[in-house]
C-alpha positions, 0 to 999 in steps of 0.5 A, a space after each residue: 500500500 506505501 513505500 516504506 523502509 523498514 526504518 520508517 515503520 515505527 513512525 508512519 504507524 504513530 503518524 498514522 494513529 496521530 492524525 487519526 485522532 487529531 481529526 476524529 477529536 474534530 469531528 466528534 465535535 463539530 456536530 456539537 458546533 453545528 448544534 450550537 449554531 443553531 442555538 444561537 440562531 440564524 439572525 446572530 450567525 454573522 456576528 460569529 463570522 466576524 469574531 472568527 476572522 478577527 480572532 484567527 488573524 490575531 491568534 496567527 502572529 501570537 502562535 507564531 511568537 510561540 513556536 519561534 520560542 518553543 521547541 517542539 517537544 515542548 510546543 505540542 503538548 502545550 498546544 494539544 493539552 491547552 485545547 484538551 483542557 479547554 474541552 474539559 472546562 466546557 464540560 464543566 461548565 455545562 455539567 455545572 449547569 451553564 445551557 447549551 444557548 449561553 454557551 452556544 457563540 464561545 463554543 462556536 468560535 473556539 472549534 473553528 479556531 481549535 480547527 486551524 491551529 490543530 492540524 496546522 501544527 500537525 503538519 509543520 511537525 510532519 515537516 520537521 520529522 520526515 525529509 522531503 523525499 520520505 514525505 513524497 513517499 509516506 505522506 499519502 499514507 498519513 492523510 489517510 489516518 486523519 481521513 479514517 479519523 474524520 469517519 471515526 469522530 461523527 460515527 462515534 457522535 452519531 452512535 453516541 448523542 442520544 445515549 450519552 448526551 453532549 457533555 460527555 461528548 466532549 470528554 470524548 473529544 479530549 481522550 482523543 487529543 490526550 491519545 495525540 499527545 501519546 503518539 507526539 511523545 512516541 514519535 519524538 522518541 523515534 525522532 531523537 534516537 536518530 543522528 542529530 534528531 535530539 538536536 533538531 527537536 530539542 532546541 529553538 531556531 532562534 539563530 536560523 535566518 531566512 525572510 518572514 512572509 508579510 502580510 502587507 506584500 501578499 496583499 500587493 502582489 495579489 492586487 496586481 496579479 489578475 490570476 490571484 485576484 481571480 483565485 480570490 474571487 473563487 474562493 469568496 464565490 465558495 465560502 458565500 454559496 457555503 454561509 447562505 447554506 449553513 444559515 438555511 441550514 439554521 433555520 430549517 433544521 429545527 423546524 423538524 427536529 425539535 431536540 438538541 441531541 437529535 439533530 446532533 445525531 443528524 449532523 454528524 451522519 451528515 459529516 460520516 457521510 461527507 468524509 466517507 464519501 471524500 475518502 472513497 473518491 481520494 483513493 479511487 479517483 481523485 487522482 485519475 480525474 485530475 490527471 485526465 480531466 486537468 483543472 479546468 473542469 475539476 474547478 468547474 465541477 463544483 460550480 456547476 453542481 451548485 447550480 443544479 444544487 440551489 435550484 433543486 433546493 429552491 423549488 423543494 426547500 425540505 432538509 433532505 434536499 439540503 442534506 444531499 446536496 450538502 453533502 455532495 457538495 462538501 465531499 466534491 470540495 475535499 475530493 475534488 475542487 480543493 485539490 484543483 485549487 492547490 494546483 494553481 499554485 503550482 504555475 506560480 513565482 516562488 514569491 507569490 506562492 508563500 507571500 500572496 498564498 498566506 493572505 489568499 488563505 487567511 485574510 481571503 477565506 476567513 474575512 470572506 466567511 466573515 462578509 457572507 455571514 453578513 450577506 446572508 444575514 441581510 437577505 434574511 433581514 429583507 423578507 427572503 423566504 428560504 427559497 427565495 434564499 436558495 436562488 440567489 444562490 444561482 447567479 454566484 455560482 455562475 460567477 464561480 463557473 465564469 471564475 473556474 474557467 478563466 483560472 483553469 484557462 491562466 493555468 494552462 497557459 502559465 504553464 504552457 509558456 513555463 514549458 516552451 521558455 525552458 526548451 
C-alpha cells in the first residue's frame, strides 16, 4: 500500500494513529458546533463570522511568537493539552449547569479556531520529522489516518448523542487529543534516537535566518496579479454559496427536529457521510480525474453542481434536499475542487506562492466567511423566504463557473509558456 523502509515503520504507524485522532477529536465535535449554531440562531450567525476572522488573524502572529520560542517537544503538548483542557472546562461548565444557548457563540468560535491551529501544527511537525523525499513517499499514507479519523469522530457522535448526551461528548473529544499527545511523545522518541534528531527537536531556531512572509506584500502582489485576484474571487464565490447554506441550514433544521441531541445525531451522519464519501473518491479517483480531466473542469465541477444544487433546493426547500446536496457538495470540495485549487499554485513565482498564498488563505477565506455571514444575514433581514434564499444562490455560482474557467484557462497557459521558455 506505501513505500516504506523498514526504518520508517515505527513512525508512519504513530503518524498514522496521530492524525487519526487529531481529526476524529474534530469531528466528534463539530456536530456539537453545528448544534450550537443553531442555538444561537440564524439572525446572530454573522456576528460569529466576524469574531472568527478577527480572532484567527490575531491568534496567527501570537502562535507564531510561540513556536519561534518553543521547541517542539515542548510546543505540542502545550498546544494539544491547552485545547484538551479547554474541552474539559466546557464540560464543566455545562455539567455545572451553564445551557447549551449561553454557551452556544464561545463554543462556536473556539472549534473553528481549535480547527486551524490543530492540524496546522500537525503538519509543520510532519515537516520537521520526515525529509522531503520520505514525505513524497509516506505522506499519502498519513492523510489517510486523519481521513479514517474524520469517519471515526461523527460515527462515534452519531452512535453516541442520544445515549450519552453532549457533555460527555466532549470528554470524548479530549481522550482523543490526550491519545495525540501519546503518539507526539512516541514519535519524538523515534525522532531523537536518530543522528542529530535530539538536536533538531530539542532546541529553538532562534539563530536560523531566512525572510518572514508579510502580510502587507501578499496583499500587493495579489492586487496586481489578475490570476490571484481571480483565485480570490473563487474562493469568496465558495465560502458565500457555503454561509447562505449553513444559515438555511439554521433555520430549517429545527423546524423538524425539535431536540438538541437529535439533530446532533443528524449532523454528524451528515459529516460520516461527507468524509466517507471524500475518502472513497481520494483513493479511487481523485487522482485519475485530475490527471485526465486537468483543472479546468475539476474547478468547474463544483460550480456547476451548485447550480443544479440551489435550484433543486429552491423549488423543494425540505432538509433532505439540503442534506444531499450538502453533502455532495462538501465531499466534491475535499475530493475534488480543493485539490484543483492547490494546483494553481503550482504555475506560480516562488514569491507569490508563500507571500500572496498566506493572505489568499487567511485574510481571503476567513474575512470572506466573515462578509457572507453578513450577506446572508441581510437577505434574511429583507423578507427572503428560504427559497427565495436558495436562488440567489444561482447567479454566484455562475460567477464561480465564469471564475473556474478563466483560472483553469491562466493555468494552462502559465504553464504552457513555463514549458516552451525552458526548451
Amino acid at each position: 500500500m506505501v513505500q516504506v523502509r523498514h526504518t520508517e515503520i515505527g513512525a508512519l504507524v504513530w503518524s498514522f494513529l496521530y492524525f487519526f485522532c487529531l481529526l476524529a477529536a474534530y469531528y466528534v465535535i463539530r456536530p456539537v458546533r453545528d448544534e450550537m449554531g443553531i442555538q444561537i440562531g440564524a439572525d446572530r450567525l454573522q456576528w460569529l463570522f466576524s469574531i472568527i476572522f478577527v480572532a484567527m488573524v490575531a491568534l496567527i502572529p501570537a502562535f507564531g511568537w510561540l513556536a519561534r520560542r518553543l521547541p517542539v517537544n515542548r510546543l505540542l503538548p502545550v498546544v494539544y493539552g491547552f485545547f484538551a483542557l479547554n474541552l474539559v472546562g466546557f464540560y464543566i461548565a455545562l455539567e455545572g449547569g451553564v445551557g447549551l444557548r449561553a454557551l452556544a457563540p464561545v463554543f462556536f468560535v473556539w472549534v473553528s479556531v481549535f480547527n486551524l491551529f490543530v492540524v496546522s501544527v500537525f503538519w509543520s511537525f510532519m515537516a520537521d520529522l520526515y525529509s522531503t523525499e520520505a514525505a513524497r513517499r509516506l505522506f499519502g499514507f498519513i492523510a489517510a489516518g486523519g481521513s479514517l479519523g474524520a469517519v471515526a469522530g461523527p460515527s462515534l457522535t452519531a452512535t453516541l448523542a442520544p445515549a450519552i448526551g453532549i457533555p460527555n461528548l466532549l470528554l470524548i473529544s479530549a481522550a482523543f487529543l490526550a491519545c495525540a499527545v501519546g503518539c507526539i511523545a512516541a514519535l519524538l522518541r523515534i525522532a531523537t534516537r536518530q543522528p542529530g534528531g535530539g538536536e533538531r527537536f530539542l532546541h529553538t531556531s532562534e539563530g536560523e535566518t531566512g525572510e518572514r512572509p508579510s502580510l502587507w506584500i501578499g496583499v500587493i502582489r495579489v492586487a496586481r496579479s489578475p490570476y490571484l485576484l481571480g483565485i480570490c474571487v473563487f474562493l469568496v464565490c465558495y465560502t458565500l454559496l457555503g454561509t447562505i447554506l449553513y444559515f438555511m441550514q439554521a433555520r430549517l433544521v429545527p423546524e423538524v427536529i425539535p431536540t438538541p441531541e437529535r439533530r446532533t445525531q443528524l449532523f454528524a451522519a451528515v459529516d460520516l457521510a461527507v468524509n466517507t464519501l471524500t475518502l472513497a473518491l481520494q483513493l479511487l479517483a481523485t487522482g485519475r480525474l485530475l490527471s485526465k480531466l486537468g483543472v479546468t473542469i475539476m474547478l468547474a465541477a463544483l460550480p456547476v453542481l451548485s447550480v443544479i444544487g440551489f435550484l433543486a433546493l429552491g423549488v423543494a426547500t425540505v432538509v433532505p434536499v439540503l442534506v444531499v446536496f450538502g453533502v455532495l457538495r462538501r465531499a466534491g470540495e475535499f475530493a475534488l475542487s480543493k485539490p484543483a485549487r492547490e494546483t494553481l499554485f503550482t504555475v506560480v513565482p516562488k514569491e507569490e506562492k508563500y507571500q500572496a498564498k498566506n493572505v489568499i488563505d487567511t485574510v481571503i477565506y476567513r474575512g470572506g466567511d466573515a462578509a457572507s455571514g453578513w450577506v446572508a444575514a441581510g437577505l434574511l433581514g429583507a423578507g427572503l423566504s428560504l427559497s427565495e434564499m436558495a436562488f440567489t444562490g444561482v447567479p454566484v455560482a455562475c460567477v464561480w463557473l465564469v471564475a473556474a474557467i478563466f483560472l483553469g484557462r491562466q493555468h494552462e497557459a502559465i504553464r504552457g509558456a513555463a514549458g516552451a521558455a525552458r526548451s
